[in-house]
MIVO-583122 format. One record per residue (C-alpha): residue in one letter; x, y, z. Coordinates in nm, 2 decimals. Example, Ala and Ser with C-alpha at 12.3 -4.5 7.8 and 13.67 -1.06 7.14 Angstrom:
BEGIN
@aa: A, X: 1.23, Y: -0.45, Z: 0.78;
@aa: S, X: 1.37, Y: -0.11, Z: 0.71;
This chain:
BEGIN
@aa: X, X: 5.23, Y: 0.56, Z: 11.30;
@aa: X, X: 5.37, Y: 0.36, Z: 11.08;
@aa: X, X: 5.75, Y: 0.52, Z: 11.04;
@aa: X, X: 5.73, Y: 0.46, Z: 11.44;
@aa: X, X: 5.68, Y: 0.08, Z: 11.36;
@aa: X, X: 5.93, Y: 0.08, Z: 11.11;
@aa: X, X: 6.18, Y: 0.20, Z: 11.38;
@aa: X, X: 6.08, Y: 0.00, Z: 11.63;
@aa: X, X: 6.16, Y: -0.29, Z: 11.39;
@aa: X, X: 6.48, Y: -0.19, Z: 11.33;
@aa: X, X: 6.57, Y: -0.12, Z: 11.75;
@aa: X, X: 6.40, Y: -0.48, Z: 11.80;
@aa: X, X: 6.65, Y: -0.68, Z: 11.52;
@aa: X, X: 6.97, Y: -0.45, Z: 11.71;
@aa: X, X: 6.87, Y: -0.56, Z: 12.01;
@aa: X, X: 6.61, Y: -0.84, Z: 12.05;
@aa: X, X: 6.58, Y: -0.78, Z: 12.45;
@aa: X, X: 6.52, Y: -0.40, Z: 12.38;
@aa: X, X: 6.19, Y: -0.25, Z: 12.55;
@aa: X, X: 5.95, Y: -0.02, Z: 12.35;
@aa: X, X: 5.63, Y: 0.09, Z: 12.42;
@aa: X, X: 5.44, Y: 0.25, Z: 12.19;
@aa: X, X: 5.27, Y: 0.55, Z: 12.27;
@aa: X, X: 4.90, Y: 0.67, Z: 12.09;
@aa: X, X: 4.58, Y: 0.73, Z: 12.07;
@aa: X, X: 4.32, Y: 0.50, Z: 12.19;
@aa: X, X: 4.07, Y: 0.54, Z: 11.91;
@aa: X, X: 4.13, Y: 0.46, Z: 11.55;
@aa: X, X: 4.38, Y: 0.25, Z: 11.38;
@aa: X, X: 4.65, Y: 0.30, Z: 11.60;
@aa: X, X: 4.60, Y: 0.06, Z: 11.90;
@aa: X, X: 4.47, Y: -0.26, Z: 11.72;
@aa: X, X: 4.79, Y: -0.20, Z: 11.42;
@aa: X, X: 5.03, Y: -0.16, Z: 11.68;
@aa: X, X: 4.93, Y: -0.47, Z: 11.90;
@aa: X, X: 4.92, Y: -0.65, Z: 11.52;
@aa: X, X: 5.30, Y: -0.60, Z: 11.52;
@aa: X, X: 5.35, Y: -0.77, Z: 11.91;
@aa: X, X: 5.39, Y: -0.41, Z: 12.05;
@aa: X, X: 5.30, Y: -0.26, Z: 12.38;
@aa: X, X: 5.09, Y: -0.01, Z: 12.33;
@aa: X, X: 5.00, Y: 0.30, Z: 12.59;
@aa: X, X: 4.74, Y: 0.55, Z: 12.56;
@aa: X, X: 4.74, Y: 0.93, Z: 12.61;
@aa: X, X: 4.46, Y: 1.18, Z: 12.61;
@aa: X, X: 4.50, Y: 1.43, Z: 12.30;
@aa: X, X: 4.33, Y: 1.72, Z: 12.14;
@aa: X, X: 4.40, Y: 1.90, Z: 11.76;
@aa: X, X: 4.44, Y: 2.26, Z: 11.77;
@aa: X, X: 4.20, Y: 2.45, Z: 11.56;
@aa: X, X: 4.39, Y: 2.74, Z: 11.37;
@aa: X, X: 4.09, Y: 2.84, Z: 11.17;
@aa: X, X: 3.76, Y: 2.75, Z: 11.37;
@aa: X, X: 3.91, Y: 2.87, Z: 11.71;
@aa: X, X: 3.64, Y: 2.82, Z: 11.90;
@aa: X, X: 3.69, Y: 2.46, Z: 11.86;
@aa: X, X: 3.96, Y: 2.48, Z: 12.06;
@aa: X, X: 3.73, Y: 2.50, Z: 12.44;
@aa: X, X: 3.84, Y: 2.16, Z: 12.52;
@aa: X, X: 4.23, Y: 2.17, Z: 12.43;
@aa: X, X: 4.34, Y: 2.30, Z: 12.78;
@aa: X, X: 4.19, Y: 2.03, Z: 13.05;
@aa: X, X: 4.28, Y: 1.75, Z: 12.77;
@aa: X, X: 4.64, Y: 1.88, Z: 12.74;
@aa: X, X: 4.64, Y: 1.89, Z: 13.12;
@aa: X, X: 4.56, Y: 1.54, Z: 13.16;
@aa: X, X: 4.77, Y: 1.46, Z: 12.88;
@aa: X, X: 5.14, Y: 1.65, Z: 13.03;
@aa: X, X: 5.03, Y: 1.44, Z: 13.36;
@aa: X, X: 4.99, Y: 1.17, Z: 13.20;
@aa: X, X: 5.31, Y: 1.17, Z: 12.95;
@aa: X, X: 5.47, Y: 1.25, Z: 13.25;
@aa: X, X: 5.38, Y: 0.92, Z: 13.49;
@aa: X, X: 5.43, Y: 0.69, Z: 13.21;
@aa: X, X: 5.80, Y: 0.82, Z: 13.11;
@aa: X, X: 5.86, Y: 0.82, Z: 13.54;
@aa: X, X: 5.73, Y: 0.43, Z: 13.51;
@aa: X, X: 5.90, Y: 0.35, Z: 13.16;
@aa: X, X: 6.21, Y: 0.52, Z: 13.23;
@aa: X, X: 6.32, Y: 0.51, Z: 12.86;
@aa: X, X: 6.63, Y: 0.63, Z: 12.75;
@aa: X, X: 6.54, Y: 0.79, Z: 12.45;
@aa: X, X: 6.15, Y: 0.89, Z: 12.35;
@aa: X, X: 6.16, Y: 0.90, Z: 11.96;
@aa: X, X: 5.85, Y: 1.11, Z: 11.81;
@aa: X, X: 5.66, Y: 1.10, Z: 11.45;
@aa: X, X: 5.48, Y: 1.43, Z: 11.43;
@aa: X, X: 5.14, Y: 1.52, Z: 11.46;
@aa: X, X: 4.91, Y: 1.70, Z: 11.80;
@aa: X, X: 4.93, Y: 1.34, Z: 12.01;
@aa: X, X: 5.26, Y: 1.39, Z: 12.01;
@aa: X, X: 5.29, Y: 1.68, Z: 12.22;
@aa: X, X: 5.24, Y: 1.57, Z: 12.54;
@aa: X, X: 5.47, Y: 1.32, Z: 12.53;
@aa: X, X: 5.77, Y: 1.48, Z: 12.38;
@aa: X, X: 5.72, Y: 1.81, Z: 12.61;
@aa: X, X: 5.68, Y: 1.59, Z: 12.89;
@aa: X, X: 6.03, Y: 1.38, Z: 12.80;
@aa: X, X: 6.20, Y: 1.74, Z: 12.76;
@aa: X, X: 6.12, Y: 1.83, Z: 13.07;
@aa: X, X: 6.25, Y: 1.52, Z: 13.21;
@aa: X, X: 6.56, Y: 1.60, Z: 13.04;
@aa: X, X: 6.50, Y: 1.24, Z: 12.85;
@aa: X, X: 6.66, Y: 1.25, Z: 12.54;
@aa: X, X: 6.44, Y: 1.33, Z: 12.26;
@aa: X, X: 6.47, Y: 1.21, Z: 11.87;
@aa: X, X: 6.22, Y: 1.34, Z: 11.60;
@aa: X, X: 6.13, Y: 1.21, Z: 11.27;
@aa: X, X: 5.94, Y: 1.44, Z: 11.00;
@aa: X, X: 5.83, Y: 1.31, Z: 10.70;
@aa: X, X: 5.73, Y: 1.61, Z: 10.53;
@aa: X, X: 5.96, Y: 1.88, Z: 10.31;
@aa: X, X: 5.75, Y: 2.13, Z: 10.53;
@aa: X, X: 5.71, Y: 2.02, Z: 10.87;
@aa: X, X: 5.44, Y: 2.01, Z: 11.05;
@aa: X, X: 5.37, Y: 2.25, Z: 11.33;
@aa: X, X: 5.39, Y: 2.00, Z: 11.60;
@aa: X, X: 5.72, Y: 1.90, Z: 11.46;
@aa: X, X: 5.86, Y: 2.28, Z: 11.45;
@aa: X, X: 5.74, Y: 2.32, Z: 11.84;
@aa: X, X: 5.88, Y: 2.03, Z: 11.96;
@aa: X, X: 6.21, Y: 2.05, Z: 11.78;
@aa: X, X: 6.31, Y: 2.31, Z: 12.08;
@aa: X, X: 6.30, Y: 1.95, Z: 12.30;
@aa: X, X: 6.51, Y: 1.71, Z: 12.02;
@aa: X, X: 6.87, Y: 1.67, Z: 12.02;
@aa: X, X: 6.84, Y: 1.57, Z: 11.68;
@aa: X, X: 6.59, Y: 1.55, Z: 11.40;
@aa: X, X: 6.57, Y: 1.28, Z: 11.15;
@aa: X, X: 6.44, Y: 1.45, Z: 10.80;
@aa: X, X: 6.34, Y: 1.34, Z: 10.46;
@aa: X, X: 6.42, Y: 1.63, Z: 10.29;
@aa: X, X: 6.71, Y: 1.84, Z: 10.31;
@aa: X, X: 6.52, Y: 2.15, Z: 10.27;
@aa: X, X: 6.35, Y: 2.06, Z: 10.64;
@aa: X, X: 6.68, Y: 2.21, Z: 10.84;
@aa: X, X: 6.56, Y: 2.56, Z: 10.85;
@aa: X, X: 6.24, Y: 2.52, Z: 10.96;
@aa: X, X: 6.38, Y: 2.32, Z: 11.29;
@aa: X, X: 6.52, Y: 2.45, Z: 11.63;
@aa: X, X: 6.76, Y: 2.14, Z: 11.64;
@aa: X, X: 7.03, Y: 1.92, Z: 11.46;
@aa: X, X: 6.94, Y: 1.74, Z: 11.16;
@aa: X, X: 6.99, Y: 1.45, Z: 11.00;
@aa: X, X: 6.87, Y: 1.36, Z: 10.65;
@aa: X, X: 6.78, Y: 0.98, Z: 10.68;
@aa: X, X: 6.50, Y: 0.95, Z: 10.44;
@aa: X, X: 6.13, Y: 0.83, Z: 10.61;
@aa: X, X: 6.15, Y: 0.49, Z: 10.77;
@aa: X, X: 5.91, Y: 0.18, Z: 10.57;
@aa: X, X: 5.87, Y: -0.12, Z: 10.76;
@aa: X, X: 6.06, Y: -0.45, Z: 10.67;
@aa: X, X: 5.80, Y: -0.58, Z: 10.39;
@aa: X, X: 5.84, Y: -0.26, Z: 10.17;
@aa: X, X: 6.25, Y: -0.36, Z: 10.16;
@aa: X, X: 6.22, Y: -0.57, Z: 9.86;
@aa: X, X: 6.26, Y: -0.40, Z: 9.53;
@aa: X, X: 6.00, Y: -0.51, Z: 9.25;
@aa: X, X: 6.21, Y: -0.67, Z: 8.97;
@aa: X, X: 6.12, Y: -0.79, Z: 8.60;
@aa: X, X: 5.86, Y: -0.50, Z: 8.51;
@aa: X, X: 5.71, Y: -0.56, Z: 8.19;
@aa: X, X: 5.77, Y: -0.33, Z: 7.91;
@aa: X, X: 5.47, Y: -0.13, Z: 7.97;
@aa: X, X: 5.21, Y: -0.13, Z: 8.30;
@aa: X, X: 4.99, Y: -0.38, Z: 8.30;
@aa: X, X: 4.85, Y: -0.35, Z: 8.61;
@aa: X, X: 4.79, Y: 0.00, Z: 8.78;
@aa: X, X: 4.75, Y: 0.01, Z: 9.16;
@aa: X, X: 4.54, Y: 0.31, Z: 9.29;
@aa: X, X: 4.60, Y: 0.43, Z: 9.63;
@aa: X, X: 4.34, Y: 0.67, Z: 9.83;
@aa: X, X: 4.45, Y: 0.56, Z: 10.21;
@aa: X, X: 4.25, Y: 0.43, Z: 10.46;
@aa: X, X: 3.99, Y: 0.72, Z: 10.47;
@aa: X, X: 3.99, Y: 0.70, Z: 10.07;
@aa: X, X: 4.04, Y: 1.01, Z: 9.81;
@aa: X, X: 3.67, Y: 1.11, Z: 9.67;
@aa: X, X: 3.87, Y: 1.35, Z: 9.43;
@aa: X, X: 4.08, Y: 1.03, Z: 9.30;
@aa: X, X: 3.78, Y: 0.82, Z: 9.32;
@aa: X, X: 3.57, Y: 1.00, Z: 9.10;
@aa: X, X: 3.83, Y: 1.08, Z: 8.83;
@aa: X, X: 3.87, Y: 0.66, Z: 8.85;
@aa: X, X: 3.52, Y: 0.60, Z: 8.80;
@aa: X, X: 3.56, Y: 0.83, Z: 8.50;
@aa: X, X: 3.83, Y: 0.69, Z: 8.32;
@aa: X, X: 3.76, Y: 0.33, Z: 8.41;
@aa: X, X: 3.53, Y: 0.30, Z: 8.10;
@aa: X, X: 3.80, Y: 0.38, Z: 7.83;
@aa: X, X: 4.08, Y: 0.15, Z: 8.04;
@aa: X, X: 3.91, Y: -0.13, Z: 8.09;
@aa: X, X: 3.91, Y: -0.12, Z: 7.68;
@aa: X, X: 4.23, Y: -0.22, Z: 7.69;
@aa: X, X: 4.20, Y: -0.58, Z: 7.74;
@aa: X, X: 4.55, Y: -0.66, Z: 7.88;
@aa: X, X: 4.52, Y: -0.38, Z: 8.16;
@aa: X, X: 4.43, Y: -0.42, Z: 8.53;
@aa: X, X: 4.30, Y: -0.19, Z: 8.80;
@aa: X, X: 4.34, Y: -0.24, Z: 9.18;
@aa: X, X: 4.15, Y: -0.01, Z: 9.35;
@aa: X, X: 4.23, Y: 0.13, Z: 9.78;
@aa: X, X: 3.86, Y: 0.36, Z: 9.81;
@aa: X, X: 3.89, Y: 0.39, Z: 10.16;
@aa: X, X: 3.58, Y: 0.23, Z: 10.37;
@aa: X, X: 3.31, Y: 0.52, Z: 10.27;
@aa: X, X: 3.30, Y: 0.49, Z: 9.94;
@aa: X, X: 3.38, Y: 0.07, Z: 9.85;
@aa: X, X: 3.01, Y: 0.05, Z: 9.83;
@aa: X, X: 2.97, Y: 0.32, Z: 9.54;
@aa: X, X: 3.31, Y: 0.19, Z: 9.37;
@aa: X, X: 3.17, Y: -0.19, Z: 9.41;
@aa: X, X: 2.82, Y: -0.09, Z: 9.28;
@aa: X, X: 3.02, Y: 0.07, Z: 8.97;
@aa: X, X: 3.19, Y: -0.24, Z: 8.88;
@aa: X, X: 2.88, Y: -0.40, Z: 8.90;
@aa: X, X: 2.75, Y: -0.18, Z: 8.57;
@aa: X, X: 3.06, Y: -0.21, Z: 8.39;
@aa: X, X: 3.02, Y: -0.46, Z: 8.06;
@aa: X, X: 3.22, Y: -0.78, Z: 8.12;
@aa: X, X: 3.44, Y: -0.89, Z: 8.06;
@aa: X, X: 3.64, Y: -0.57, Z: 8.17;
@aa: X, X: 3.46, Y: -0.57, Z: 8.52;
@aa: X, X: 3.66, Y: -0.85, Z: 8.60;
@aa: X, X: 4.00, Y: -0.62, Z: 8.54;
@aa: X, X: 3.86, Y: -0.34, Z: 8.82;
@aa: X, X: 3.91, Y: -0.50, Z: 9.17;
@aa: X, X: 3.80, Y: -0.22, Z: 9.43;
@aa: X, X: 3.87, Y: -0.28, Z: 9.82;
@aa: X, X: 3.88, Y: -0.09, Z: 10.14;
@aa: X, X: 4.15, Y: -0.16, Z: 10.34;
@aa: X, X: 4.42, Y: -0.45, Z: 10.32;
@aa: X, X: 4.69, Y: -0.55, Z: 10.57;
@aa: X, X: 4.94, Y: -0.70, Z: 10.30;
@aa: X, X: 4.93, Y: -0.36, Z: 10.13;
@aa: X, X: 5.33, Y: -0.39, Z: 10.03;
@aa: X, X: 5.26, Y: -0.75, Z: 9.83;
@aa: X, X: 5.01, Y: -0.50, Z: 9.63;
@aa: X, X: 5.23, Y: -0.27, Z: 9.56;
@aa: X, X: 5.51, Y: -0.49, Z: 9.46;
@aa: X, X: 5.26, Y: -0.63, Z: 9.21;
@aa: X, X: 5.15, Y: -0.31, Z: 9.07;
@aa: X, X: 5.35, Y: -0.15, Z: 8.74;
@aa: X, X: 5.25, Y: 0.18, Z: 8.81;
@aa: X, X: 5.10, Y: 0.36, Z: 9.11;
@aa: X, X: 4.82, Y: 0.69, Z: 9.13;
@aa: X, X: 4.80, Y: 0.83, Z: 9.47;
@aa: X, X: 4.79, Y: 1.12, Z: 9.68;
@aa: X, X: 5.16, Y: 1.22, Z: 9.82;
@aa: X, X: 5.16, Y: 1.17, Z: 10.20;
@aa: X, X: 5.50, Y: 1.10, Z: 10.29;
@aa: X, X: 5.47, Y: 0.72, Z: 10.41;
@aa: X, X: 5.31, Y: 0.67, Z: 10.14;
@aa: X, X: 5.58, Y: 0.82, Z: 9.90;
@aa: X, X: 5.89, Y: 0.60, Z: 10.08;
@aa: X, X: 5.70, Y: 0.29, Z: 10.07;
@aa: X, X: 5.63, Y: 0.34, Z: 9.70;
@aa: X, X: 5.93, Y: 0.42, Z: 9.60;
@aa: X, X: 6.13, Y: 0.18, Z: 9.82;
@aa: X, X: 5.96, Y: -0.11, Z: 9.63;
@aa: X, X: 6.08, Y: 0.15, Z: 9.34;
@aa: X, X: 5.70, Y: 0.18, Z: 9.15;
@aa: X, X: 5.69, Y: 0.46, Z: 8.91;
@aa: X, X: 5.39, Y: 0.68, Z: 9.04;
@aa: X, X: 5.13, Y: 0.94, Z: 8.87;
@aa: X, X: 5.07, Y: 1.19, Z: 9.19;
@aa: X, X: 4.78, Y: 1.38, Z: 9.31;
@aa: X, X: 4.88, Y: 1.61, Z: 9.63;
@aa: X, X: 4.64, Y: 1.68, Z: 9.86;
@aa: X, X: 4.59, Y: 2.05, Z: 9.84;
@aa: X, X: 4.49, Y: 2.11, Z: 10.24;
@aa: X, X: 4.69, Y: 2.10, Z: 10.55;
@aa: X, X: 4.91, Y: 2.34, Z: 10.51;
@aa: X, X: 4.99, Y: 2.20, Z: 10.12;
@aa: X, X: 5.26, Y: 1.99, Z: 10.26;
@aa: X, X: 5.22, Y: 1.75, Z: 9.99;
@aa: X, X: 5.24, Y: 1.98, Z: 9.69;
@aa: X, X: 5.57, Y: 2.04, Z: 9.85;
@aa: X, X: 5.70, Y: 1.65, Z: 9.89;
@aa: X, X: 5.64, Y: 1.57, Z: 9.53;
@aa: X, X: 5.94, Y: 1.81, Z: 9.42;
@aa: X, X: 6.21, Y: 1.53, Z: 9.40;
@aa: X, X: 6.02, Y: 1.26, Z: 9.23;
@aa: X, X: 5.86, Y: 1.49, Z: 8.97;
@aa: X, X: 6.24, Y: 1.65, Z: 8.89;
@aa: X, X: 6.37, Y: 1.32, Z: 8.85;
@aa: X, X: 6.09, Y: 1.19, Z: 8.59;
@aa: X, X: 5.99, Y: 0.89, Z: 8.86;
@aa: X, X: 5.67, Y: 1.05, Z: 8.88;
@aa: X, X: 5.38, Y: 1.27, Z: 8.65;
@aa: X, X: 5.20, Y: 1.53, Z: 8.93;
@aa: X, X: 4.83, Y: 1.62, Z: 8.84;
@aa: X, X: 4.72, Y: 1.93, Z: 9.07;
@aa: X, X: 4.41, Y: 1.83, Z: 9.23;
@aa: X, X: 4.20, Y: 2.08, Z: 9.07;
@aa: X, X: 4.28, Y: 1.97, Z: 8.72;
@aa: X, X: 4.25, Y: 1.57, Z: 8.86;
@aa: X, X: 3.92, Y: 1.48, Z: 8.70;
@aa: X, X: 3.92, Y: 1.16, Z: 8.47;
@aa: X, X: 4.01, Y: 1.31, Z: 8.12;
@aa: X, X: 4.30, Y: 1.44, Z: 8.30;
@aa: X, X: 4.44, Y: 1.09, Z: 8.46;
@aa: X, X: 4.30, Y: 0.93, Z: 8.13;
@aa: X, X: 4.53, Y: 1.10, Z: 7.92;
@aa: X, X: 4.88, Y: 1.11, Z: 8.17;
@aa: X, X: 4.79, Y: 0.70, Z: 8.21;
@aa: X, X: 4.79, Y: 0.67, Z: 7.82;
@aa: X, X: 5.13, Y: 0.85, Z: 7.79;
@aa: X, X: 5.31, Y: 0.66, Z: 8.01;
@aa: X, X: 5.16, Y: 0.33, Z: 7.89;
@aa: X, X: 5.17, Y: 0.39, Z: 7.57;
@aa: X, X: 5.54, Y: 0.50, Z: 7.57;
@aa: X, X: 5.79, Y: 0.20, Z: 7.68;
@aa: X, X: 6.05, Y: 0.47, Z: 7.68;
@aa: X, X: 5.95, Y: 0.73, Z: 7.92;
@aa: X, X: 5.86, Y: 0.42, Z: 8.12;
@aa: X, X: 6.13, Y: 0.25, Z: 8.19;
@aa: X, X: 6.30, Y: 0.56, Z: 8.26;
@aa: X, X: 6.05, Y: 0.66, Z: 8.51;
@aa: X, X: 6.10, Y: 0.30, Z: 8.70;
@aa: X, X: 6.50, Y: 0.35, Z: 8.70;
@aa: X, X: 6.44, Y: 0.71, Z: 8.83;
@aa: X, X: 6.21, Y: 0.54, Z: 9.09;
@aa: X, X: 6.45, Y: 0.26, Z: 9.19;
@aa: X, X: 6.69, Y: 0.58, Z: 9.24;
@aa: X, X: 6.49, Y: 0.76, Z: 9.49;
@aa: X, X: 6.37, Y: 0.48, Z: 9.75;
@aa: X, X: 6.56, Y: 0.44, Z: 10.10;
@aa: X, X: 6.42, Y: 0.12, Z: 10.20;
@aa: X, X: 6.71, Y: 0.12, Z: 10.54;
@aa: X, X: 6.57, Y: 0.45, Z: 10.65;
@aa: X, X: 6.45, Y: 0.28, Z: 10.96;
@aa: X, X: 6.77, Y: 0.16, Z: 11.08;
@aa: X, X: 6.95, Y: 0.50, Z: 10.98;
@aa: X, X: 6.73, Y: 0.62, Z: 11.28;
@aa: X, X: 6.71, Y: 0.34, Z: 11.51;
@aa: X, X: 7.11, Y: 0.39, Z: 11.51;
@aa: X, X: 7.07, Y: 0.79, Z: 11.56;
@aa: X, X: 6.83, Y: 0.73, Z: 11.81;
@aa: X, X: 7.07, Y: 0.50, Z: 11.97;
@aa: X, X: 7.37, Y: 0.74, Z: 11.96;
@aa: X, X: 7.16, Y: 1.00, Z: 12.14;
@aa: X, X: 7.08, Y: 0.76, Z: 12.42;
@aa: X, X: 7.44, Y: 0.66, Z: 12.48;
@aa: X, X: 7.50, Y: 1.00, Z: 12.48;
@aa: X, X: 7.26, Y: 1.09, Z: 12.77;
């Protein structure tokens, strides 16, 4: 969702009387974060596939029924020139639908791997947009290695870090990261001894209360230095404020960070597909970021890899000019141009 913001941002400042309509699902975050942003917002019927539990899968057929019928009234009303998709199964629909309007089709994956939706549906794309080189083979189309669009208040590189972090930002997404909120609650004791350090806390809405409660027992005056919350929409201002970022390594999350150019301890998420062990590659070769395996994440583990980067002023500083290397804050308009050159094309 949010690369396809971030590109709509960058077609809207091109060309102010452009029309976009986002396309989503009606449930969860997307609808109401969209219409935050001033965007129309349409929605189509979708369905996961099931690759393990197949008999989950009874209700895929009728959905993606409705859905190609769908897709394929709204693109006849819209007429766009170009459909641009970001991956995942509610994309389907559409972007077969477009192909077989013969609309022009652009694609943006995020991942090193990418996903199956991605792979299908390059067949439809005259070109994909990709973060990682390595992405090419896997796709049935052209590629083009733009880096994973952030929206316009993750452009702003942090400047005048202190000599060591001072206040560590910890990142478990909307839906939270138990495994990375328990390994927290663990080492929370032995940070908060160090009286100049501060901890910012995303737990995701399930487990705020448990990660609130805990503050609550910690001694003061180091409870005051743990600030847990849910969910906040001025998520880039806290990142900008951070010294040092732990988080899982979805993509978005990985170009925001290091756009804003925060040195980062990582903790992939081992499922779906293990997409993530594979994105943290370039940032752990280039010493911007320390990658804990999510087995081995428990609090003695973070404990000790926070110490040795705060500890050492050296390895950090290097680690924040490695980050500062890495970001590509203007992927966004990389693709809103590519997307453009597709549609002149068509």
């Amino acid at each position: 969702m949010f690369p396809a913001i971030a590109v709509a941002q960058a077609l809207s400042r091109k060309d102010p009387d452009v029309s976009i309509l986002f396309a989503g699902r009606r449930t969860g975050i997307e609808a109401r974060t969209v219409a935050s942003y001033g965007m129309r917002f349409a929605a189509v019927p979708a369905a996961p596939l099931y690759t393990q539990e197949i008999w989950r899968n009874w209700k895929l057929p009728p959905v993606l029924g409705v859905a190609l019928w769908q897709s394929w009234r709204l693109i006849d009303r819209f007429k766009p020139d170009a459909v641009f998709g970001t991956g995942g199964y509610v994309s389907v629909p559409l972007i077969a639908a477009a192909g077989l309007a013969r609309v022009p089709v652009v694609l943006q994956e995020q991942n090193l791997m990418p996903g199956r939706a991605t792979r299908v549906l390059s067949r439809f794309a005259r070109r994909v947009a990709i973060a990682y080189p390595e992405s090419a083979r896997y796709l049935h189309a052209s590629t083009v290695v733009t880096g994973t669009p952030v929206r316009t208040e993750f452009w702003r590189q942090k400047e005048n870090f202190a000599s060591l972090p001072r206040s560590i930002l910890v990142l478990g997404g909307s839906q939270g990261a138990h495994r990375i909120n328990q390994a927290v609650a663990d080492a929370l004791p032995s940070l908060l001894q160090r009286p100049d350090l501060t901890i910012v806390h995303q737990t995701g809405e399930r487990e705020i209360g448990t990660m609130q409660s805990l503050k609550a027992s910690l001694p003061a005056p180091g409870a005051d230095r743990y600030q847990p919350f849910a969910f906040a929409s001025d998520l880039a201002d806290r990142i900008r404020a951070a010294d040092l970022v732990v988080s899982r390594a979805g993509a978005s999350t990985l170009s925001e960070v290091s756009a804003i150019g925060i040195p980062m301890v990582l903790i992939p998420y081992p499922y779906a597909g293990g997409h993530q062990r594979l994105n943290v590659a370039p940032y752990e070769a280039a010493e911007a970021a320390i990658v804990i395996s999510d087995d081995q994440a428990d609090g003695g583990r973070l404990l000790r890899e926070l110490t040795s980067i705060i500890d050492d002023p050296v390895r950090y500083r290097k680690m924040v000019e490695a980050m500062q290397g890495l970001g590509r804050p203007y992927a966004a308009e990389e693709v809103a141009r590519l997307i453009e050159s597709v549609a002149r094309q068509h």
